[in-house]
Biopython code that builds the backbone (N, CA, C, O; Angstrom):
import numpy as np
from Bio.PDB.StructureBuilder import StructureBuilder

atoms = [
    (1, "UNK", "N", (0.843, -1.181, 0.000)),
    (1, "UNK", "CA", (0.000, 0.000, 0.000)),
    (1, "UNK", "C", (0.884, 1.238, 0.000)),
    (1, "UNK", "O", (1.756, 1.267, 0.869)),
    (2, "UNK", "N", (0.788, 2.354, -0.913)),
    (2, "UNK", "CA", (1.465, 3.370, -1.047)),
    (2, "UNK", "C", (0.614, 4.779, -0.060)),
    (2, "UNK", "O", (-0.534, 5.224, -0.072)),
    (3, "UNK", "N", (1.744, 5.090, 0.642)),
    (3, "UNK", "CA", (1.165, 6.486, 1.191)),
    (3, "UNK", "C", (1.162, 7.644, 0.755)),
    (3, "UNK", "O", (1.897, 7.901, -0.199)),
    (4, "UNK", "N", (0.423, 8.558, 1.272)),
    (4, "UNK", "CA", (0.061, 9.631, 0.299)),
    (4, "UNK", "C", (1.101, 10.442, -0.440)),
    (4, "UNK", "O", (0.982, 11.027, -1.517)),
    (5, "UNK", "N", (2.177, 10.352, 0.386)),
    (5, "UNK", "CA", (3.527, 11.353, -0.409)),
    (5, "UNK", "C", (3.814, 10.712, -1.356)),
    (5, "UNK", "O", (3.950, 11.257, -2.451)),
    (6, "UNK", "N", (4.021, 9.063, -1.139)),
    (6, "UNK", "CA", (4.482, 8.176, -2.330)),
    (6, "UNK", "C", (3.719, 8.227, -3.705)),
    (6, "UNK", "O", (4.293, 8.294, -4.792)),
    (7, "UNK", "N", (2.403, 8.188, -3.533)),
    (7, "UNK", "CA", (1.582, 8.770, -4.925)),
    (7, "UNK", "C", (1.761, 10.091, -5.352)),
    (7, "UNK", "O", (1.834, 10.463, -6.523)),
    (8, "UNK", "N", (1.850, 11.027, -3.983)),
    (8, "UNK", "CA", (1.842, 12.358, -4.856)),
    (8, "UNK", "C", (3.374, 12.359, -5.725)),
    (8, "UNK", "O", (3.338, 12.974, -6.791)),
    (9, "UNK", "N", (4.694, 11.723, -5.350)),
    (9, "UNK", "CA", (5.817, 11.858, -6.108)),
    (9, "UNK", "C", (5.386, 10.583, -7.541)),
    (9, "UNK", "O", (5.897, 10.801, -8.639)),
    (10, "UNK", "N", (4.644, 9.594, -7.403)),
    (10, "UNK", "CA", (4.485, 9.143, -8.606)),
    (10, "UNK", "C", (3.543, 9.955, -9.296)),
    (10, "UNK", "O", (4.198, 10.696, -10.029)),
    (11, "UNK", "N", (2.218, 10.198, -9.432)),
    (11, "UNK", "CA", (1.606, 11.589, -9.831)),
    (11, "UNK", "C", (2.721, 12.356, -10.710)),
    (11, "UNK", "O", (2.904, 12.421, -11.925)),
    (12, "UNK", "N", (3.211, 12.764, -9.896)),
    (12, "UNK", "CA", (4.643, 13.959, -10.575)),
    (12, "UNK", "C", (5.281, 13.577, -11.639)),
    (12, "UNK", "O", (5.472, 14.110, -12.732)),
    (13, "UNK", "N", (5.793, 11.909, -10.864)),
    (13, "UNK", "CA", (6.672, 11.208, -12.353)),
    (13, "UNK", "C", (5.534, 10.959, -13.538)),
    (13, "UNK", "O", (5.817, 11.029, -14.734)),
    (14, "UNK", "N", (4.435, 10.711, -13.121)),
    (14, "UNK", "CA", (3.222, 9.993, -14.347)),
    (14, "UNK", "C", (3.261, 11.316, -15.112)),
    (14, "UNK", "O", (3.422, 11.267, -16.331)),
    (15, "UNK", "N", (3.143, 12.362, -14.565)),
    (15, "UNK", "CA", (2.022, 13.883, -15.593)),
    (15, "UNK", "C", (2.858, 13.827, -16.742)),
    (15, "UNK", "O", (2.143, 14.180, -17.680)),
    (16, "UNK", "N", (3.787, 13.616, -17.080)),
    (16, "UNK", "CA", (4.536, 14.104, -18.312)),
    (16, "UNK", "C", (4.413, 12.353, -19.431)),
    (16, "UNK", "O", (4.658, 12.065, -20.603)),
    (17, "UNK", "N", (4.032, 11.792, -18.520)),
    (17, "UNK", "CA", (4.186, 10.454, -18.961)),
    (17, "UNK", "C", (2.850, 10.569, -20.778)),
    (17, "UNK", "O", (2.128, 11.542, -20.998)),
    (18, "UNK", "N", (2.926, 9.488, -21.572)),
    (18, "UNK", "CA", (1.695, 9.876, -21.977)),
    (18, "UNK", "C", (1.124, 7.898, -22.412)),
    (18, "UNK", "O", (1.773, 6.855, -22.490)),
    (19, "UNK", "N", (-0.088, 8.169, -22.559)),
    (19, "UNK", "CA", (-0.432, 6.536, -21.996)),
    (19, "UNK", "C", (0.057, 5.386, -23.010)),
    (19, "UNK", "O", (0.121, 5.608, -24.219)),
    (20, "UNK", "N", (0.297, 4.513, -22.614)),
    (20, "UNK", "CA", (1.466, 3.551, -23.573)),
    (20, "UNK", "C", (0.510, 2.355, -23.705)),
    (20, "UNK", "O", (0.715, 1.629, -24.677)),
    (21, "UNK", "N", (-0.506, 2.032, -22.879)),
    (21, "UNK", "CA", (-1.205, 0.993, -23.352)),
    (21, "UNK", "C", (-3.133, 1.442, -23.523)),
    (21, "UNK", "O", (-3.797, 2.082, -22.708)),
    (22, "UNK", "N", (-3.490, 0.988, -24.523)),
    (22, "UNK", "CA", (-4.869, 2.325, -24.510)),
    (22, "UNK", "C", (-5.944, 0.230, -24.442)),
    (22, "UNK", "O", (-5.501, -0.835, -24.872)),
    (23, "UNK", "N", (-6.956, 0.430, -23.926)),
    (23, "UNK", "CA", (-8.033, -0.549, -24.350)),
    (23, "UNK", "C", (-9.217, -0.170, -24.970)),
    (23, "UNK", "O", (-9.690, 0.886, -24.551)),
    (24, "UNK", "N", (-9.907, -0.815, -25.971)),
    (24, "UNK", "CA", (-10.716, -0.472, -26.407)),
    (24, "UNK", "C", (-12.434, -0.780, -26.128)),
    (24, "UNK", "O", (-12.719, -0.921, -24.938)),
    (25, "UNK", "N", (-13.288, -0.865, -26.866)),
    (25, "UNK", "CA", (-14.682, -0.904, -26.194)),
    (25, "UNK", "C", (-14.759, -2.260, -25.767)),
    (25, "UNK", "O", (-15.533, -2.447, -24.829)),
    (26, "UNK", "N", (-14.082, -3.375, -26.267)),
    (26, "UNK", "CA", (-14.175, -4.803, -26.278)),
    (26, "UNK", "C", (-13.187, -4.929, -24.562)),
    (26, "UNK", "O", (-13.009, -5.984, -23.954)),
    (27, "UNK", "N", (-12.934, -4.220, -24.336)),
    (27, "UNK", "CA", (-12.611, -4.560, -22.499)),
    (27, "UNK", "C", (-10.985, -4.450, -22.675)),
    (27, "UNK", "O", (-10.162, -3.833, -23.351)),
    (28, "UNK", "N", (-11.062, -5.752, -21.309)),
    (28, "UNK", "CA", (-9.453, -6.109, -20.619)),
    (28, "UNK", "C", (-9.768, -7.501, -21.257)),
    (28, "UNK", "O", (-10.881, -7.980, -21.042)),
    (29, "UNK", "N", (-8.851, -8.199, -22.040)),
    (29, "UNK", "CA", (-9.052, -9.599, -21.575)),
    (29, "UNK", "C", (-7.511, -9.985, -21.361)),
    (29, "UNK", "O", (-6.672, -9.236, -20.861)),
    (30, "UNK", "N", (-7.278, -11.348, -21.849)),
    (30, "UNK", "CA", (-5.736, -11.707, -21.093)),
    (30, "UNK", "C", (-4.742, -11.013, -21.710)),
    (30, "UNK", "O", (-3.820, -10.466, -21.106)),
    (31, "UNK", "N", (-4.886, -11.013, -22.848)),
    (31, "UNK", "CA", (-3.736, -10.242, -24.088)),
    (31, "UNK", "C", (-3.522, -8.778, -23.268)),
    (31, "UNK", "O", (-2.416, -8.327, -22.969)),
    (32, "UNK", "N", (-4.320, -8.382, -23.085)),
    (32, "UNK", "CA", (-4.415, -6.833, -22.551)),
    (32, "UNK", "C", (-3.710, -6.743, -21.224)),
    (32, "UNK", "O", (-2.977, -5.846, -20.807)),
    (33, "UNK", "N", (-4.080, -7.837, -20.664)),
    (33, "UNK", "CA", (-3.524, -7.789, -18.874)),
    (33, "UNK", "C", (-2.224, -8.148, -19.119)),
    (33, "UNK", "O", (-1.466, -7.649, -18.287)),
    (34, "UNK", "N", (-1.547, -8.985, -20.142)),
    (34, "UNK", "CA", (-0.230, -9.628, -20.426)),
    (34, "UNK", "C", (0.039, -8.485, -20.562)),
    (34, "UNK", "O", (0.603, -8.110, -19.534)),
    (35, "UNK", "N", (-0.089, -7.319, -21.612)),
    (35, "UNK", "CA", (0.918, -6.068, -22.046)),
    (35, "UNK", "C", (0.546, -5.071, -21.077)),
    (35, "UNK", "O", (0.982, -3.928, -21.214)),
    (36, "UNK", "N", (-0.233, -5.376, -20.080)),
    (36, "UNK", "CA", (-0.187, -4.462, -19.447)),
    (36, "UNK", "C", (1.148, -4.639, -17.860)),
    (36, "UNK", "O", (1.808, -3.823, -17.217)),
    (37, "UNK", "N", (1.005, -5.925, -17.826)),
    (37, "UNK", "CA", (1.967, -6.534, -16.557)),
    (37, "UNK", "C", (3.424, -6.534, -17.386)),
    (37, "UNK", "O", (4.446, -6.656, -16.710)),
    (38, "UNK", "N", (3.535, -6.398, -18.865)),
    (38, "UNK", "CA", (5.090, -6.419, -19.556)),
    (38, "UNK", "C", (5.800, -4.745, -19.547)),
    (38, "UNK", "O", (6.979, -4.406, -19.434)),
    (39, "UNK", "N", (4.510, -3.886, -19.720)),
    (39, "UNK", "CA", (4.810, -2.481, -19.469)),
    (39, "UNK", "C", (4.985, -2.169, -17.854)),
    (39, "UNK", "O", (5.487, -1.066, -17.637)),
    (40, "UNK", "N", (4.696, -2.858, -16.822)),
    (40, "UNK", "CA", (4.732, -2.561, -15.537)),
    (40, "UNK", "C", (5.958, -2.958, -14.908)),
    (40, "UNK", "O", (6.422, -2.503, -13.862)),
    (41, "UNK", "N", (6.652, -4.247, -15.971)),
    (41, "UNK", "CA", (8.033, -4.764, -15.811)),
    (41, "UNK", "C", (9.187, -3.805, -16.228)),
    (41, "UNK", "O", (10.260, -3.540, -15.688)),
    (42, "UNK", "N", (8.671, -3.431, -17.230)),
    (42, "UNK", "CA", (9.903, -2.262, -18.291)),
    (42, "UNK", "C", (9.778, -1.432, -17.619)),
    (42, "UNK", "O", (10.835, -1.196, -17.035)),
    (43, "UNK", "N", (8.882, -0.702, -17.309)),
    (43, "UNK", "CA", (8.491, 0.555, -16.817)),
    (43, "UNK", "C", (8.112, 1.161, -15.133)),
    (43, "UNK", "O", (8.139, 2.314, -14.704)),
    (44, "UNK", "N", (7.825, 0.088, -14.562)),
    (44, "UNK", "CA", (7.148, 0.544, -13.377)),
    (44, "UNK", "C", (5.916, 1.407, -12.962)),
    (44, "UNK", "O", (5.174, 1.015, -12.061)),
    (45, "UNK", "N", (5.724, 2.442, -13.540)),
    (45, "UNK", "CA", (4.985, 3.141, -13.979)),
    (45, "UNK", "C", (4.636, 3.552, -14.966)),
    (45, "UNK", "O", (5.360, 4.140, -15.769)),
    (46, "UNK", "N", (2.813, 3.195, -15.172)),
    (46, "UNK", "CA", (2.342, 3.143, -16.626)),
    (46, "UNK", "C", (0.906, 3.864, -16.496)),
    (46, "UNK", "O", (0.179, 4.024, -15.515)),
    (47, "UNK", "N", (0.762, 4.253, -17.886)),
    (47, "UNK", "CA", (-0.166, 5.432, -18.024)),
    (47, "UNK", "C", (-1.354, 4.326, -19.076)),
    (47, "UNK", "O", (-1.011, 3.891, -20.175)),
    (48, "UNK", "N", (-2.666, 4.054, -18.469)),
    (48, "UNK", "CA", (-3.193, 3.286, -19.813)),
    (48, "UNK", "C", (-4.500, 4.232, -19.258)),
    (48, "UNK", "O", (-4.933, 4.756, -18.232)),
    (49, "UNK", "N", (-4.920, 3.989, -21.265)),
    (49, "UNK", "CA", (-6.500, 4.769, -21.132)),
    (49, "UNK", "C", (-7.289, 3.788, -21.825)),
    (49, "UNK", "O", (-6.802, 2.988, -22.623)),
    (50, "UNK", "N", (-8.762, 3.858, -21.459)),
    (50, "UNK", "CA", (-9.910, 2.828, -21.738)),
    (50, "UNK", "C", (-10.554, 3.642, -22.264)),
    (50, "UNK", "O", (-10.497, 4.805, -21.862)),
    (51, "UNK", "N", (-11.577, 3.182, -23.603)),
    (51, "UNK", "CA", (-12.419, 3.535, -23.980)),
    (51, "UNK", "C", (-13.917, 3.226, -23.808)),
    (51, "UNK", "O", (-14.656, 2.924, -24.745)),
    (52, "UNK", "N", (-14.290, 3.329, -22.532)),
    (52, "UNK", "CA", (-15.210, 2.969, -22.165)),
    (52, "UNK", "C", (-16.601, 3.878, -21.634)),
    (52, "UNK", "O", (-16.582, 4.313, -20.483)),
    (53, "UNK", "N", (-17.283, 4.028, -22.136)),
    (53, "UNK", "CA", (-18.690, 4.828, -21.856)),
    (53, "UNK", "C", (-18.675, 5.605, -20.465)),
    (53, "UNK", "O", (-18.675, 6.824, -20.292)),
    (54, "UNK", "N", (-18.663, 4.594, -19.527)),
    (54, "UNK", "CA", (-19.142, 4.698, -18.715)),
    (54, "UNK", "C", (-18.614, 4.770, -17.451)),
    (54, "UNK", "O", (-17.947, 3.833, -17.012)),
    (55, "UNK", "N", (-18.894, 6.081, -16.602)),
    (55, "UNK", "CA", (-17.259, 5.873, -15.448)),
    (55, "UNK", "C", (-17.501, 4.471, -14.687)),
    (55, "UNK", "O", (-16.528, 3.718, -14.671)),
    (56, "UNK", "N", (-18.744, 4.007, -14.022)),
    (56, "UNK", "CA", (-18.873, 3.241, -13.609)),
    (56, "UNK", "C", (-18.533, 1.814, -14.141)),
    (56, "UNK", "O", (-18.501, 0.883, -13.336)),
    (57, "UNK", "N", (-18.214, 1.552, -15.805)),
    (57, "UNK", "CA", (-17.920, 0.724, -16.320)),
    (57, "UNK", "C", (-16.121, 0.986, -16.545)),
    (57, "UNK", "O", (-15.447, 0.070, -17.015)),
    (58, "UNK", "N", (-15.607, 2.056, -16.230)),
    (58, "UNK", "CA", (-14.341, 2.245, -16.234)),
    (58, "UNK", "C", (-13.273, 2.018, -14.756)),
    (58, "UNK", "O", (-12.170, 1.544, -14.486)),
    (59, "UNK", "N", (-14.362, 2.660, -14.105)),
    (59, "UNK", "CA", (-13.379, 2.433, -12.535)),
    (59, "UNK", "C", (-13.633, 0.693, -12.450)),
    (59, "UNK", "O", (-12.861, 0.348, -11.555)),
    (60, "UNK", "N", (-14.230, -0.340, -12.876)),
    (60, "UNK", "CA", (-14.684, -1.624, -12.855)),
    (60, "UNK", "C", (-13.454, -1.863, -13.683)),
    (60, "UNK", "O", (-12.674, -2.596, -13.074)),
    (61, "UNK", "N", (-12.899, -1.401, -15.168)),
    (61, "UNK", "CA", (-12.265, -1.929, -15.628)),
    (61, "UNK", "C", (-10.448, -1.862, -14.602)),
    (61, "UNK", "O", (-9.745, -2.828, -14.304)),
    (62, "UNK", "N", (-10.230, -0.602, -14.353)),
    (62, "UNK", "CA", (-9.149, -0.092, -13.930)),
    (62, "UNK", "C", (-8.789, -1.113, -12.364)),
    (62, "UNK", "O", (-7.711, -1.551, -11.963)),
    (63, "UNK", "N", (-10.005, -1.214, -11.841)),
    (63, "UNK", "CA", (-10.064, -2.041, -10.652)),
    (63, "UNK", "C", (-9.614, -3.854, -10.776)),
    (63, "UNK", "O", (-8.889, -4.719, -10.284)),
    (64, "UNK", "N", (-10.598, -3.619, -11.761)),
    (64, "UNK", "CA", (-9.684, -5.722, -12.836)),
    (64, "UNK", "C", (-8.434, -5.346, -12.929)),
    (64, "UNK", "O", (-7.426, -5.702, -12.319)),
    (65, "UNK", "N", (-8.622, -4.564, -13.789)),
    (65, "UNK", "CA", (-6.709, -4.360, -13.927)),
    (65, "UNK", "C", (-5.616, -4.303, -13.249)),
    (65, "UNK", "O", (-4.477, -4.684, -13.517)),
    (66, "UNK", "N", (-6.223, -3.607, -12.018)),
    (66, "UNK", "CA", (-4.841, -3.571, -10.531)),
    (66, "UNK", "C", (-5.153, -4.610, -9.902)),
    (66, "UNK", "O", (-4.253, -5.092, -9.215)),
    (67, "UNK", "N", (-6.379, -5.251, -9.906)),
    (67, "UNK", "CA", (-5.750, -6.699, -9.364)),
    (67, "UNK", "C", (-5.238, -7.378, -10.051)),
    (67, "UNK", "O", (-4.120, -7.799, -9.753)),
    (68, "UNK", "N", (-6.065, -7.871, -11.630)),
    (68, "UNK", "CA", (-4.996, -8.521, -12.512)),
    (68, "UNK", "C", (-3.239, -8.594, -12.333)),
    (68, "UNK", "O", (-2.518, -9.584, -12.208)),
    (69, "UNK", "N", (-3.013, -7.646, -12.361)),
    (69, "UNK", "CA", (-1.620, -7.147, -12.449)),
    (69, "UNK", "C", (-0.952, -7.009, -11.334)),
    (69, "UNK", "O", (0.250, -7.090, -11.590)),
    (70, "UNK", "N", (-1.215, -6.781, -9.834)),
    (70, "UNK", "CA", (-0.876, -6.731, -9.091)),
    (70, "UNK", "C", (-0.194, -5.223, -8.843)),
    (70, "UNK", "O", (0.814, -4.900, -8.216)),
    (71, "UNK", "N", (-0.784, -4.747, -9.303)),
    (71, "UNK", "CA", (-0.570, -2.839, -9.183)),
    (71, "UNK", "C", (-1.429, -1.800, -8.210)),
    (71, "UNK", "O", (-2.532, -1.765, -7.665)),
    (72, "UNK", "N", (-0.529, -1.176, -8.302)),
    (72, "UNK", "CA", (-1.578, -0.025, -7.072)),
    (72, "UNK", "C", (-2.051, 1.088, -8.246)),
    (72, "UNK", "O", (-1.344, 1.712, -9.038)),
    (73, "UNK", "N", (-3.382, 1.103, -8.076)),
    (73, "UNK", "CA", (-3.672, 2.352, -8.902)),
    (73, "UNK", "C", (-3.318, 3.730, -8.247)),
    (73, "UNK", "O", (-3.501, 3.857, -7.037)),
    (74, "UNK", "N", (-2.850, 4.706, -8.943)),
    (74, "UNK", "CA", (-2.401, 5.886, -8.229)),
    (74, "UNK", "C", (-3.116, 6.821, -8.555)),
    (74, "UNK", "O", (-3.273, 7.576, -7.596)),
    (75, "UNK", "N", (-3.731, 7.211, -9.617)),
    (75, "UNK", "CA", (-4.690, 8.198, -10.131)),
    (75, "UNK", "C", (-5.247, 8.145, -11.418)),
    (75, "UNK", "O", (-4.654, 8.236, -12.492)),
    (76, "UNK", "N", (-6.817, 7.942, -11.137)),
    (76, "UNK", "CA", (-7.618, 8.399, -12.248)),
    (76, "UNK", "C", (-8.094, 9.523, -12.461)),
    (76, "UNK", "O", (-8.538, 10.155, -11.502)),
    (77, "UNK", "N", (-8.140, 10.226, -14.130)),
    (77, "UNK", "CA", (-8.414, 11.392, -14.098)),
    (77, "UNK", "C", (-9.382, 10.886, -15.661)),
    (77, "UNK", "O", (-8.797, 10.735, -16.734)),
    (78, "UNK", "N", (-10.579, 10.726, -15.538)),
    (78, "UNK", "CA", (-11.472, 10.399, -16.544)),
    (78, "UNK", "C", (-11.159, 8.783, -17.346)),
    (78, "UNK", "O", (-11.411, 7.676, -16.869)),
    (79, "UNK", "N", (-10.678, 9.026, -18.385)),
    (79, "UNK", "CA", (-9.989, 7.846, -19.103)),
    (79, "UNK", "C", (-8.887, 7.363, -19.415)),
    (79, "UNK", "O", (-8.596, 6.599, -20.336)),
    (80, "UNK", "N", (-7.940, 8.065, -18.207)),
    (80, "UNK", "CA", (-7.145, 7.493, -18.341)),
    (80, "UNK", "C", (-6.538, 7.462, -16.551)),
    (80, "UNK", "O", (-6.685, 8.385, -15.750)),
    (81, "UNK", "N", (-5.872, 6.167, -16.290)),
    (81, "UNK", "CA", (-5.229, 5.705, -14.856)),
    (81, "UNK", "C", (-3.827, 5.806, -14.861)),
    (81, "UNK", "O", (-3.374, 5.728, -16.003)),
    (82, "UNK", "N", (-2.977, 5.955, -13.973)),
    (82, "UNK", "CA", (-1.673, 5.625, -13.561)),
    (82, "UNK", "C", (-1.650, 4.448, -12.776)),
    (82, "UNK", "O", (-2.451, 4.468, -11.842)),
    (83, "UNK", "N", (-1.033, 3.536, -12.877)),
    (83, "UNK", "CA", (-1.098, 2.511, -12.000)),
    (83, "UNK", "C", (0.640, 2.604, -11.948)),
    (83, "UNK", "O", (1.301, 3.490, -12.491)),
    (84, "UNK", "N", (1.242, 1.330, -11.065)),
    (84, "UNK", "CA", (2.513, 1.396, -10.590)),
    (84, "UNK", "C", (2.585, -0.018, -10.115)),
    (84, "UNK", "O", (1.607, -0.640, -9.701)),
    (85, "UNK", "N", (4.029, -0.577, -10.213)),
    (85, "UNK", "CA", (4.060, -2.175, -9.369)),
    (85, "UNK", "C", (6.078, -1.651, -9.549)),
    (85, "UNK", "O", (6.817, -1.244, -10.445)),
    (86, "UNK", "N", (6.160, -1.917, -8.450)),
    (86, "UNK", "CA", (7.565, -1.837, -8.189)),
    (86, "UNK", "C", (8.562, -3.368, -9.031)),
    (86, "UNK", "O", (8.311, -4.530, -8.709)),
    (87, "UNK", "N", (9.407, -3.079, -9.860)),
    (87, "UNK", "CA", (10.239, -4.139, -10.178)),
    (87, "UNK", "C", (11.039, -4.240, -9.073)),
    (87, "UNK", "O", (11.555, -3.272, -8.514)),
    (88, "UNK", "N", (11.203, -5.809, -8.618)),
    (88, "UNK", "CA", (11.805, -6.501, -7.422)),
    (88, "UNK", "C", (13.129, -6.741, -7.696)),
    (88, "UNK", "O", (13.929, -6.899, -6.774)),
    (89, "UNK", "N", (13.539, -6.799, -9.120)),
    (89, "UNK", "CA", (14.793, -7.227, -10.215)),
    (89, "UNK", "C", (15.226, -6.391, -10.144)),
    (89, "UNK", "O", (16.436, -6.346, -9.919)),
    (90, "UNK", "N", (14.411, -5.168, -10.310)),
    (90, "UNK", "CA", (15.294, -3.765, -11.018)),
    (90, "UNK", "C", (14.403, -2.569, -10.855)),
    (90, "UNK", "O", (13.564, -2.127, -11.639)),
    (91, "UNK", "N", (14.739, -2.171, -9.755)),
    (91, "UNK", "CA", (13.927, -0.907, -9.439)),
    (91, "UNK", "C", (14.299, 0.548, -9.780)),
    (91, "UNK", "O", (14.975, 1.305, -9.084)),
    (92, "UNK", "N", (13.808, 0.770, -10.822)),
    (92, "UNK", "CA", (13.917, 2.529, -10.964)),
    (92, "UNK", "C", (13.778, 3.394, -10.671)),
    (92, "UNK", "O", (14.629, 4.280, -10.753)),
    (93, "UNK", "N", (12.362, 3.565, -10.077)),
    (93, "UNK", "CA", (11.843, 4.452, -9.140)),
    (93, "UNK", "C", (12.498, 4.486, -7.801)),
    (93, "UNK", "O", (12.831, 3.363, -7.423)),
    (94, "UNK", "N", (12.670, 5.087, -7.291)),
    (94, "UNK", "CA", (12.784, 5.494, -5.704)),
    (94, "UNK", "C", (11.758, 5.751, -5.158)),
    (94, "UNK", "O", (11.313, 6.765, -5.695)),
    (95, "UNK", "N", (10.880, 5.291, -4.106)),
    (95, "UNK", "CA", (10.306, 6.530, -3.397)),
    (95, "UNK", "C", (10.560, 6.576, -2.248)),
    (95, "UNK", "O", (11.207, 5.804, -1.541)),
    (96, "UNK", "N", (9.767, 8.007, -1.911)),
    (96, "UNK", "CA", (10.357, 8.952, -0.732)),
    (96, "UNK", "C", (9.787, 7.319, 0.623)),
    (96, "UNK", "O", (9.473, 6.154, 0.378)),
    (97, "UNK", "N", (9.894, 7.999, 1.784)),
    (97, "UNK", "CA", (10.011, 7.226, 2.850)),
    (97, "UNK", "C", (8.488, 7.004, 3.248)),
    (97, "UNK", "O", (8.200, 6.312, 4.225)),
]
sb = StructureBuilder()
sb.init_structure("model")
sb.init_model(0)
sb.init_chain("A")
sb.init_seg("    ")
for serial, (resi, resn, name, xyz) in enumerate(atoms, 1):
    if name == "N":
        sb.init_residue(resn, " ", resi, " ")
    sb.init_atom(name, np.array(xyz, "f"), 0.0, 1.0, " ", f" {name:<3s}", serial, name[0])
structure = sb.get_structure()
């Protein structure tokens, strides 16, 4: 579980970020959760946006997704999420304490 400083410094690193994995009206299925857990390996922090109607059908998707993946979501701002999963191999990020 990340505390609040720790999101607000990922926040910071995400804003410039721009989203690297997008889904479309047809959902999450495994293909999607695979490139999404291969971008969370490379990257640590990843920017994906859904095309989905409906917020209530979006925070549902974003919510599959951080469990799928084993990620902490850090911020949604409409259609698109930051999520985050620390590499155990190779950590890039720092965060604060």
């Amino acid at each position: 579980m990340l505390s609040d400083a720790q999101k607000k410094h990922l926040r910071r690193l995400g804003h410039e970020r721009k989203p690297i994995v997008l889904a479309g009206k047809a959902g999450i299925g495994a293909a999607f959760i695979a490139e999404v857990d291969r971008a969370l390996i490379d990257h640590e922090l990843v920017k994906i946006r859904v095309r989905a109607g409906d917020r209530d059908e979006r925070d549902s998707m974003f919510a599959e997704l951080a469990r799928a993946t084993r990620a902490e979501l850090v911020q949604r701002i409409g259609h698109v999420a930051l999520f985050y999963r620390a590499n155990p191999e190779k950590q890039g990020i720092i965060l604060p304490g």
